[in-house]
PASEBA-1860 file (N, C-alpha, C; in nm, 3 decimals):
! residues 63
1> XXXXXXXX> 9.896/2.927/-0.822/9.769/2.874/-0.868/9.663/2.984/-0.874 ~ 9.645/3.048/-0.803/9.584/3.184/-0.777/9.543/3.275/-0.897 ~ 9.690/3.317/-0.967/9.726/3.366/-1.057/9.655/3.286/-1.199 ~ 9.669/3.170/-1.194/9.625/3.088/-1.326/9.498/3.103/-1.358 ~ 9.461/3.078/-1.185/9.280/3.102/-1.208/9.243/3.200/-1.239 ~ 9.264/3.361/-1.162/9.259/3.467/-1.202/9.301/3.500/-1.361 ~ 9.382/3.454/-1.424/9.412/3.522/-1.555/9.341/3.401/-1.633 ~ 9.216/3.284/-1.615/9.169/3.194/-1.659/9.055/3.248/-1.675
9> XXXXXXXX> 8.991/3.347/-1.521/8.868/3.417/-1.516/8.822/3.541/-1.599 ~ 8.974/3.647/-1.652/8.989/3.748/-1.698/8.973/3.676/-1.861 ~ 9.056/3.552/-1.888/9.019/3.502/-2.046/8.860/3.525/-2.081 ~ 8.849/3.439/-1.991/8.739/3.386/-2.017/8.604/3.483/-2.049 ~ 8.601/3.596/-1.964/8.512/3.709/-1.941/8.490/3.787/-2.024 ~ 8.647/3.793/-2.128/8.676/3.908/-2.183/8.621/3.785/-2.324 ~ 8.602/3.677/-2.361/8.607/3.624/-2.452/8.458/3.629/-2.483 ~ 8.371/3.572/-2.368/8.226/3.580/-2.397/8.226/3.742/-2.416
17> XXXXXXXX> 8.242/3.791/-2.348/8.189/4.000/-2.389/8.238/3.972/-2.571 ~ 8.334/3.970/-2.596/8.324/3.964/-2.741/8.234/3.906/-2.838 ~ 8.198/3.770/-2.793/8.108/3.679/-2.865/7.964/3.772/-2.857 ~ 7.987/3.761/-2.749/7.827/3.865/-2.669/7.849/3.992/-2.765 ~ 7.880/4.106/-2.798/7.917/4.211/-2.891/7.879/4.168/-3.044 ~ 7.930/4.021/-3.071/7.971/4.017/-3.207/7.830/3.933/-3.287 ~ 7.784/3.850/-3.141/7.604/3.828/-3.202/7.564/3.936/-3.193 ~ 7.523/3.991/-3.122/7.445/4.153/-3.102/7.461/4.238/-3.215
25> XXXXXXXX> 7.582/4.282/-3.252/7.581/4.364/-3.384/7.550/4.304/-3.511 ~ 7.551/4.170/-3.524/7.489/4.077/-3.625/7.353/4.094/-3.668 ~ 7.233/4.072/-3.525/7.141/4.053/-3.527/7.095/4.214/-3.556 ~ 7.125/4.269/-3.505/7.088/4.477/-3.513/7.041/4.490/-3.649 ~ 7.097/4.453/-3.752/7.143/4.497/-3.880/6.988/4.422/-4.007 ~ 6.909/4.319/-3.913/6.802/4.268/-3.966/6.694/4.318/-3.978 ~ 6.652/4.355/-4.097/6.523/4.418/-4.125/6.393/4.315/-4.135 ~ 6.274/4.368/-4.070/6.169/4.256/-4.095/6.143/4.294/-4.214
33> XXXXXXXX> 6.080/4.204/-4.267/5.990/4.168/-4.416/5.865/4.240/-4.393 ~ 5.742/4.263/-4.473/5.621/4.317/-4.523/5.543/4.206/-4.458 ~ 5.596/4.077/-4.503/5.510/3.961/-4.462/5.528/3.971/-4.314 ~ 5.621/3.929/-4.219/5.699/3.921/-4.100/5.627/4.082/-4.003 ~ 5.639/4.196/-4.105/5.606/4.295/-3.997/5.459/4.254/-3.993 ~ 5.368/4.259/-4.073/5.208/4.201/-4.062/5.178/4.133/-3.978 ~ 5.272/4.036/-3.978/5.222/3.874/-3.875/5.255/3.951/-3.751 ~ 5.338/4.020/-3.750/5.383/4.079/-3.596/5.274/4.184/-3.561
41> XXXXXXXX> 5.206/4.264/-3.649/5.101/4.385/-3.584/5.002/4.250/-3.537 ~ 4.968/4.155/-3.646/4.887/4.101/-3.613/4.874/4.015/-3.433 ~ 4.973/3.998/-3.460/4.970/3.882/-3.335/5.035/3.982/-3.216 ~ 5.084/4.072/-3.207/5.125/4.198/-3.057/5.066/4.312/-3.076 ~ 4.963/4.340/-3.218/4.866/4.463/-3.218/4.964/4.571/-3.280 ~ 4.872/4.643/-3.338/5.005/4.775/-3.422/5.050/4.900/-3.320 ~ 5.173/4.935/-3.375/5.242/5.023/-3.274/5.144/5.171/-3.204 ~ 5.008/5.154/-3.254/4.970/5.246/-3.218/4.931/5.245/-3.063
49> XXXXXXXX> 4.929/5.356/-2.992/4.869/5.362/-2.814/4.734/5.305/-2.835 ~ 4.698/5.312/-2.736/4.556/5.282/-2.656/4.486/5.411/-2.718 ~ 4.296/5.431/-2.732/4.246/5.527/-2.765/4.231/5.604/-2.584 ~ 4.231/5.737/-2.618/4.249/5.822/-2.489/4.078/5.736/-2.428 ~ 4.066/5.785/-2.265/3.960/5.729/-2.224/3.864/5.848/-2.257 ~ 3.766/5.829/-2.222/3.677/5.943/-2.247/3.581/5.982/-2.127 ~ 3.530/6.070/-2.110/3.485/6.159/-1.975/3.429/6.053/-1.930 ~ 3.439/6.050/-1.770/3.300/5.943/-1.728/3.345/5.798/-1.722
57> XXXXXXX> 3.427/5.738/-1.801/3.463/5.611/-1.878/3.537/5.529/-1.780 ~ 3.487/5.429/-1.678/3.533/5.338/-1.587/3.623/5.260/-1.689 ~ 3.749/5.209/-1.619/3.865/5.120/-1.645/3.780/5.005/-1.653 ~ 3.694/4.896/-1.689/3.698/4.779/-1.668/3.717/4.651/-1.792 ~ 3.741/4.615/-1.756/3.749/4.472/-1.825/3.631/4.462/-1.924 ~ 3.619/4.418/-2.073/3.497/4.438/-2.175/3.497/4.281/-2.164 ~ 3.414/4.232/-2.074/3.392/4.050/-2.065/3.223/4.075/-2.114
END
């Protein structure tokens, strides 16, 4: 019985890692749209950094 389970656990493991592999390289391969990248700067801000701080210039919160 041991054995059954063990080579039930090894199916099984090795079956999701594949599935798991075979969405993953699916999804990789998707390019956003013009429309889709926009909505995305818009709504998480564009890939650019933060502006450097400047001399003097306390961290706080702009409330």
């Amino acid at each position: 019985m041991n054995r059954a389970n063990a080579l039930l656990l090894v199916t099984l493991s090795l079956s999701m890692a594949a599935i798991t592999l075979n969405v993953t390289s699916r999804d990789s391969g998707k390019l956003l749209t013009d429309e889709q990248r926009s909505a995305q700067e818009r709504f998480f801000g564009s890939g650019s950094g933060l502006p450097p701080i400047k001399d003097a210039q306390e961290m706080r919160p702009r409330w």
